[in-house]
C-alpha positions in Angstrom: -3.7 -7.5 30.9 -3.9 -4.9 28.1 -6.6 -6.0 25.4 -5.6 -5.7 21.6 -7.1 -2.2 21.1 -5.6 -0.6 24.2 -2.0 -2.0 23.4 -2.3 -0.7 19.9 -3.6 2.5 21.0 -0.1 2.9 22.8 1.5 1.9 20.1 0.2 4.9 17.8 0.6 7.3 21.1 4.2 6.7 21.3 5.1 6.4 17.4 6.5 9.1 15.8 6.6 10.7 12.5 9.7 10.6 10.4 11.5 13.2 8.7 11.4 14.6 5.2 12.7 14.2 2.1 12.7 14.7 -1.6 13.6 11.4 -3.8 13.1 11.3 -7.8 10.4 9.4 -8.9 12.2 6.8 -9.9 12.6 6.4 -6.1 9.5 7.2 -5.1 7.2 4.2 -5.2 5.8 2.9 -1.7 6.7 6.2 -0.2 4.3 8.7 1.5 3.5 12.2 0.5 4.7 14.3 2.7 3.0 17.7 1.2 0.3 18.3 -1.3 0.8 18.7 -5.0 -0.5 21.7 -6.7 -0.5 21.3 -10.7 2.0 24.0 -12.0 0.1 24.7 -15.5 -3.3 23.5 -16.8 -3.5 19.5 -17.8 -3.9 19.6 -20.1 -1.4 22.0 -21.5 -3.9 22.9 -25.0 -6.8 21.3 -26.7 -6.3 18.6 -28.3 -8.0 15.4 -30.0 -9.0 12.5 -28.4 -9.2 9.9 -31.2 -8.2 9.6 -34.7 -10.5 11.5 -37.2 -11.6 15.0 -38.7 -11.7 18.6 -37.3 -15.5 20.2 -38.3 -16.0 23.9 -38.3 -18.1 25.0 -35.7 -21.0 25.5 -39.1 -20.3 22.5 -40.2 -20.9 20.4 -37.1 -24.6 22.5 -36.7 -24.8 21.3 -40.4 -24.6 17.5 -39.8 -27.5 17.5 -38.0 -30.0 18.0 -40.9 -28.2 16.7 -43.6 -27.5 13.2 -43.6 -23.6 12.8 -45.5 -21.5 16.2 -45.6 -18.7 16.3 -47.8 -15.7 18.7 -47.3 -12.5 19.4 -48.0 -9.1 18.4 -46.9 -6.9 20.9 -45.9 -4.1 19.2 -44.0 -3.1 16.9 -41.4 -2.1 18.0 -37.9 0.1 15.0 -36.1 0.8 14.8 -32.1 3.9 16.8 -31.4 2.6 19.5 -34.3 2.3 23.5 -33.1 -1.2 22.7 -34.6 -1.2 26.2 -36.6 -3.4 25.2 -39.2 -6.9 26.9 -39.8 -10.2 25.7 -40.8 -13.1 27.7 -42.0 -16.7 26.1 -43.2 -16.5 23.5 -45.6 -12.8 22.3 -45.0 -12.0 19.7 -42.2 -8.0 18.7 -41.4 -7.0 15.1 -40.2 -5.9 15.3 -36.8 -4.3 12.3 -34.8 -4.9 11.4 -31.1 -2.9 13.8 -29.2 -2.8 16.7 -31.5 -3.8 20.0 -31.0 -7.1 21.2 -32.1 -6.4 23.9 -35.2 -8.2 27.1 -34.4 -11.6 26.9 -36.2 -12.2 23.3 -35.2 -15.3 22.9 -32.8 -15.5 18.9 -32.8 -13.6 16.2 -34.2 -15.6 13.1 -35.9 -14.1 9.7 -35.5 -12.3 8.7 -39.0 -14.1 4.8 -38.6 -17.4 7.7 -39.3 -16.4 9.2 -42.3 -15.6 8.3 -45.9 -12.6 9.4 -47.8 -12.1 10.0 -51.1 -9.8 12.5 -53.3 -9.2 14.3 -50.4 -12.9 15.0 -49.6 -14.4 13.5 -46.2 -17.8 12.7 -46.3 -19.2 13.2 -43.0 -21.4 10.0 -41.7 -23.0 11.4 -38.8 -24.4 13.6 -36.9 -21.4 15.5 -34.6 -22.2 17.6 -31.3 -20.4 20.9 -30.4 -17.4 19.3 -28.2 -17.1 15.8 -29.6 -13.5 14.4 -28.9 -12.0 17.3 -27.6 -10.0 17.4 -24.8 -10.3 20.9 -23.7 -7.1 22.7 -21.7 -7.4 22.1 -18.2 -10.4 20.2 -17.8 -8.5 18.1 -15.6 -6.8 20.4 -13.5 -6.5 24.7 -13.7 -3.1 25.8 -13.1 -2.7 26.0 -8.9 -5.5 23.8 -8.6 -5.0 21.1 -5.6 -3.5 17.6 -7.6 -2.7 15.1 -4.4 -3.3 15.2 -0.9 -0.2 14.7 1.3 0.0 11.1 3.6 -1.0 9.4 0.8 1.2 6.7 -0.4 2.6 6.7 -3.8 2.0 4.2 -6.2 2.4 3.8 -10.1 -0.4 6.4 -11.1 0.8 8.7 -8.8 4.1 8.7 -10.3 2.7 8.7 -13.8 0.6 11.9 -12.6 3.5 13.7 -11.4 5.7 12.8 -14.6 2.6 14.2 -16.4 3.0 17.4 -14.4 6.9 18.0 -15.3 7.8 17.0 -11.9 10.8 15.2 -11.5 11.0 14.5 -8.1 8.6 14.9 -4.3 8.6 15.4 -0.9 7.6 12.5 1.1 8.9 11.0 4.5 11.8 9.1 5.0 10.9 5.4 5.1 11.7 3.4 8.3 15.0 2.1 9.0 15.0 -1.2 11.3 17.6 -3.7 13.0 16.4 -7.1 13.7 17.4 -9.2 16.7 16.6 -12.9 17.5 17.8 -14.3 20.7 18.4 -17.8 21.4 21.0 -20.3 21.9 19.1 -23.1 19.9 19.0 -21.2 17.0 21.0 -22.4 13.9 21.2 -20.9 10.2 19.1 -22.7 7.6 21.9 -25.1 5.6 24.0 -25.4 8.5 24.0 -29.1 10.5 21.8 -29.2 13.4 22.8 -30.7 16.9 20.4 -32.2 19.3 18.4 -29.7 20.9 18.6 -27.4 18.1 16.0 -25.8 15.4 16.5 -23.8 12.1 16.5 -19.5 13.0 13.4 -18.4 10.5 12.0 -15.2 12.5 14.2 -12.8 11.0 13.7 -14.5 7.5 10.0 -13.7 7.9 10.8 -10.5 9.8 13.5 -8.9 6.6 10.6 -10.1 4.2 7.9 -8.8 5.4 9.7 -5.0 5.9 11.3 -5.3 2.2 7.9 -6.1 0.9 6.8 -3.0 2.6 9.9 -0.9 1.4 11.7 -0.7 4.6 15.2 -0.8 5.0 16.7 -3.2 6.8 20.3 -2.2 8.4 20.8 -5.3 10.1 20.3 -8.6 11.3 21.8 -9.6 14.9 21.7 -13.0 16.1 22.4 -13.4 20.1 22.4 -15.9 22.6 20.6 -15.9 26.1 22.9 -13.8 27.7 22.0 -10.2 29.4 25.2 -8.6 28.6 25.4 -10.2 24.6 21.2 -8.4 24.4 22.4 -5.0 26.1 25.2 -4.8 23.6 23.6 -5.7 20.6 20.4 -3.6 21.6 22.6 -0.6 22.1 24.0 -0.8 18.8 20.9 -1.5 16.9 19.7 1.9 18.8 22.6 3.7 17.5 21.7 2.9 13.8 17.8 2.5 13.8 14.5 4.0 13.7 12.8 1.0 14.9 14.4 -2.4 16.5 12.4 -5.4 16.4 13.8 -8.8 18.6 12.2 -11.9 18.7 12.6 -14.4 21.7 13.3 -13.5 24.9 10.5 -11.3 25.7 8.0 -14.3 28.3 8.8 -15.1 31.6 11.7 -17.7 31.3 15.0 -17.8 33.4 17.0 -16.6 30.1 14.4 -14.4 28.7 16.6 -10.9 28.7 15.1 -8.6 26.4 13.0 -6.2 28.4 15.5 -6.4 31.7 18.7 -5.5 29.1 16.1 -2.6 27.3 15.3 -1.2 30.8 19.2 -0.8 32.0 19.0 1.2 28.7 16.7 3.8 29.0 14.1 2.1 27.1 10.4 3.4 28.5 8.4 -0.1 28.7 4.7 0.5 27.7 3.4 -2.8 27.8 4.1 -6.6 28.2 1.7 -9.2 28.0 -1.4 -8.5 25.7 -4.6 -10.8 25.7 -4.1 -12.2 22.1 -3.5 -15.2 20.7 -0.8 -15.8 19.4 1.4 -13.4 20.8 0.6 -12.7 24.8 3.9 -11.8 25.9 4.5 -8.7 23.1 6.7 -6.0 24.6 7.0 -2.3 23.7 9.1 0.4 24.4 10.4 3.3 23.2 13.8 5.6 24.0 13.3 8.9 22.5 11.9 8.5 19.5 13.2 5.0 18.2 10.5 1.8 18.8 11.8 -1.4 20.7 9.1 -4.2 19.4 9.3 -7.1 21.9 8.3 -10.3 19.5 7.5 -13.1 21.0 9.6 -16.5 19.5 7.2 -18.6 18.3 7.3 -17.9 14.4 3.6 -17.5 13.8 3.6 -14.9 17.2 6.3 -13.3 15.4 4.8 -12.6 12.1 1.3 -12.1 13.7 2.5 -9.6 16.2 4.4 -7.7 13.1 1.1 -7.1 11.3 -0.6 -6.1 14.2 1.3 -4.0 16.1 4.4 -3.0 13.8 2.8 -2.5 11.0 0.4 0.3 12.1 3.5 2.0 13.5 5.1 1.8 9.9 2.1 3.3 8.9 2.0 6.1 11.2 5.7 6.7 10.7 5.4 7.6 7.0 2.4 9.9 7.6 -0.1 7.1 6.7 -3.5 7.8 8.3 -4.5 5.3 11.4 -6.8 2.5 9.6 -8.8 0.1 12.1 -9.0 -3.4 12.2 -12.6 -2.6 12.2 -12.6 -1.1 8.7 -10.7 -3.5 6.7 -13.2 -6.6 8.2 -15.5 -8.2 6.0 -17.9 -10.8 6.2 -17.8 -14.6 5.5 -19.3 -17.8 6.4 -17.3 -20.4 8.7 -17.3 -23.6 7.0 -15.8 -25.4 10.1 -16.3 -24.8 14.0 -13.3 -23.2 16.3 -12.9 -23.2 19.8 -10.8 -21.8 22.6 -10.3 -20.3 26.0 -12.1 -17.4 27.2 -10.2 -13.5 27.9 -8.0 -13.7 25.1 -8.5 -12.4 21.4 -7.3 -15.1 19.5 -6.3 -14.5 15.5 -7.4 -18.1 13.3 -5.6 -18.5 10.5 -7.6 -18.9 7.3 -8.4 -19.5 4.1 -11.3 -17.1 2.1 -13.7 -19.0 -0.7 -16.7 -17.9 -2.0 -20.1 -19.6 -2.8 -23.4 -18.7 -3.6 -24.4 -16.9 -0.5 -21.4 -14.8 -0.4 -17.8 -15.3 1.0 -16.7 -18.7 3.0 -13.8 -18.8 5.4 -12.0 -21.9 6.2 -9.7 -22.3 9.2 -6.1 -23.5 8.1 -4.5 -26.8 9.4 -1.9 -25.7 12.1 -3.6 -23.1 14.3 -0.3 -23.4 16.9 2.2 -20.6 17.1 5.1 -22.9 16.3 3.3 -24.2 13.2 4.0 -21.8 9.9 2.4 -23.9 7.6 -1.1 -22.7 8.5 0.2 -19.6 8.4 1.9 -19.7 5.1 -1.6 -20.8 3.6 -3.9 -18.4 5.2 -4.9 -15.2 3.4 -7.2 -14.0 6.3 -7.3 -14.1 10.1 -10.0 -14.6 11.7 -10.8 -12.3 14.9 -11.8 -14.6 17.4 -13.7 -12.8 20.5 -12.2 -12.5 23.3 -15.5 -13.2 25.4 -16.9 -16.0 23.1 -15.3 -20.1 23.7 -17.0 -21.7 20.8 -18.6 -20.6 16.8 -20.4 -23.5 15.1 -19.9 -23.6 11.3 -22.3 -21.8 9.7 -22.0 -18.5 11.7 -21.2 -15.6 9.8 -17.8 -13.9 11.2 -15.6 -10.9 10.5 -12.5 -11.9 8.8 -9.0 -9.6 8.2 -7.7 -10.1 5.1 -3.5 -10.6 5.1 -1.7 -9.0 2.2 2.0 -8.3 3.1 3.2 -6.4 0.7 1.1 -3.4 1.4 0.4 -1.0 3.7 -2.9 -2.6 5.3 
């Protein structure tokens, strides 16, 4: 049986990237860069003032250093928005507003909670250095100079950087589209009146949120009994549509469990089935050209699991995001209470991260079965549970995934 890291090494090997696009930045946010920004003209654009106060003469600010108050004249007022066309010379100053252009002549500017004013004189209160409050043209970027990276996402500074620029829209890839699928004749829309033998459908609840949080658009939601021709219908059509179909249910080794026979009589290329993790042992994966069949398993904790570990990382990849290892989002914390469980399986504890003196605690959550979303729905961590080890006492110090679903992670 595949372990975690050689099933998610398939994963990446058979995920593709998507296509391009350009989308206004209004419509950008949560997408990926797809090519890097170079700034079109110097930011910024002129000199101009960084705080409220007085333009000195480049004499005048040498003078301030030996004499303790200098007094000069007001010869204007330069606003942000103005050409800035006014001229100083030694022994006049202008008040210029955060955001204004520096007047030709001016060599520092000298906060205005520093000076004294009177009559339209400015006394001068301390001592000013060549520079001071200036924000020179292009000291942030030179016109051509390298702005972003591409396969980076795109959040709300890198829209307010682009806006900055002038641009008004980027390229970046296309996000995902995906078709859900739960299979099941016991399954029963929340509000509806259950029968004996039947449970409430919540996978592709969890499922939609989890890929809106991320941006994703979801064309569809199938539900389908256990039936091989009902799954080979529905799976062709959410082929048809999708760049990624995700079922749940239907993927073990039960008499009614269709999913990976009616994927096969499709074309689908199965890469794995069964992985040694817990929750989640009997994930399937395929692909058929360059669309992703996700085999979930049904439990609702396995489904949700199995999403953040093996769909999410596709996501990722898809949208030109860099690979990022489980490895180098772990941190350390203390277990507060001891875990067990089989050997030759990697099993992921729910928990719950606290802090104390000696650094960060982790707590396992109440409900550790794959049926059991309450434990789930209170955990902000899993805890990586080695696949060799049976038994940690509390007290050992463990690496610990932090859960966030509405990012890319």
């Amino acid at each position: 049986m595949l372990t975690y890291d050689q099933a998610l090494a398939i994963v990446l090997e058979h995920t593709p990237k998507l296509d391009v696009i350009e989308r206004p930045l209004d419509a950008l946010l949560g997408s990926v860069l797809a090519v890097p920004i170079r700034a079109p003209h110097d930011l910024p654009l002129f000199d101009n003032s960084a705080v409220d106060g007085y333009g000195l003469h480049a004499q005048d600010v040498a003078q301030t250093a030996t004499q303790p108050e200098l007094t000069l004249q007001m010869a204007g007022t330069v606003q942000a928005g103005d050409r800035g066309l006014l001229t100083i010379s030694s022994g006049s100053t202008v008040k210029i507003l955060t955001g204004a252009p520096v007047p030709a002549g001016v060599e520092a500017v000298v906060m205005q909670e520093m000076t004294q004013v009177e009559d339209q004189r400015v006394t001068v209160q301390k001592a000013v250095q060549s520079g001071d409050n200036i924000r020179r043209r292009g000291e942030e970027f030179k016109q051509g100079d390298p702005v972003l990276p591409s396969n980076i996402e795109v959040t709300p500074p890198v829209i307010g950087l682009l806006a900055s620029l002038g641009f008004t829209e980027a390229v970046v890839y296309r996000k995902p589209k995906v078709a859900i699928i739960v299979t099941g004749n016991e399954l029963v829309s929340p509000g509806q009146p259950l029968k004996p033998g039947q449970i409430y459908e919540s996978n592709s609840y969890g499922l939609k949120a989890a890929l809106t949080a991320l941006g994703c658009e979801v064309l569809s939601v199938h539900q389908v009994g256990d039936s091989l021709s009902e799954t080979k219908i529905t799976l062709e059509q959410a082929f048809s549509e999708a760049d990624i179909v995700l079922t749940s249910g239907g993927v073990s080794v039960g008499e009614f469990d269709w999913v990976k026979q009616a994927a096969e009589s499709l074309g689908v290329q199965s890469h794995f089935w069964k992985v040694a993790i817990k929750p989640g042992k009997p994930s399937y994966f395929g692909s058929r050209e360059n669309k992703l069949l996700f085999g979930l398993p049904g439990n609702p904790v396995a489904v949700l699991l199995t999403f953040h570990l093996f769909v999410l990382p596709a996501l990722r990849k898809m949208q030109g995001l860099p690979s990022v290892s489980i490895q180098s989002r772990m941190r350390k914390a203390r277990l507060l209470k001891a875990i067990s469980k089989k050997t030759e399986r990697l099993d992921f504890v729910r928990g719950q991260l606290g802090q104390d003196e000696a650094g960060f605690t982790v707590t396992p959550t109440q409900g550790q079965s794959s049926h059991m979303l309450g434990g789930l729905a209170q955990a902000d961590c899993l805890i990586p549970f080695a696949l060799e080890d049976s038994h940690w006492e509390a007290g050992k110090w463990v690496d610990v995934l932090p859960l966030n679903w509405s990012v890319f992670s």
